[in-house]
C-alpha positions, 0 to 999 in steps of 0.5 A: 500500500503506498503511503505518504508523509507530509511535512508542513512548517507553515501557520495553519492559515497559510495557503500553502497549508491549506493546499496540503490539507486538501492534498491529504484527503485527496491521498486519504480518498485513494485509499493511501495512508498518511502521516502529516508532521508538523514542524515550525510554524505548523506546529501551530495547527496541533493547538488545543482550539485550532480548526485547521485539524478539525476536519480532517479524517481520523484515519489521517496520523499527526504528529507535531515536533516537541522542540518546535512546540516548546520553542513557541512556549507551548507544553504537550499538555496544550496539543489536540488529542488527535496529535502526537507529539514526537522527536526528531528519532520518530520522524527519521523512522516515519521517513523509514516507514512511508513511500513517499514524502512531501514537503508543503512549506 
């Protein structure tokens, strides 16, 4: 099964964010599997109270980099349930892990 990994590090509002969210349910509604790692200012997006997640689906794996987090002032506790904080050791084996990656910054 194909799969594939985004990386996004824009704001939530950006439009190049918002192209990837839609890229991702597109791939998702092929029926691939996908991860999104957020990373920079897309760390923004994991945030207890942001939309820009709200919509996408469940089956669609998060994550958010806990240096970018806490370099913003932000503790895990403040990150979406659906999100998964991780280190840069888990993106390296999420690299390992899909077929292709993509960058949407």
């Amino acid at each position: 099964m194909e799969s594939v990994l985004m990386l996004i590090n824009s704001a939530p509002s950006s439009v190049n964010t918002q192209r990837a969210w839609q890229l991702a349910r597109m791939f998702h509604e092929q029926g691939q599997a996908v991860s999104l790692f957020l990373l920079q200012d897309g760390v923004l997006a994991a945030l207890q109270g942001e939309t820009a997640l709200r919509d996408l689906p469940r089956e669609i794996c998060c994550y958010a980099l806990s240096e970018d987090l806490q370099l913003r002032g932000f503790t895990p506790l403040k990150v979406r349930e659906q999100v998964q904080v991780a280190d840069y050791a888990r993106l390296v084996d999420l690299f390992d892990q899909h077929t292709r990656v993509i960058g949407a910054l």
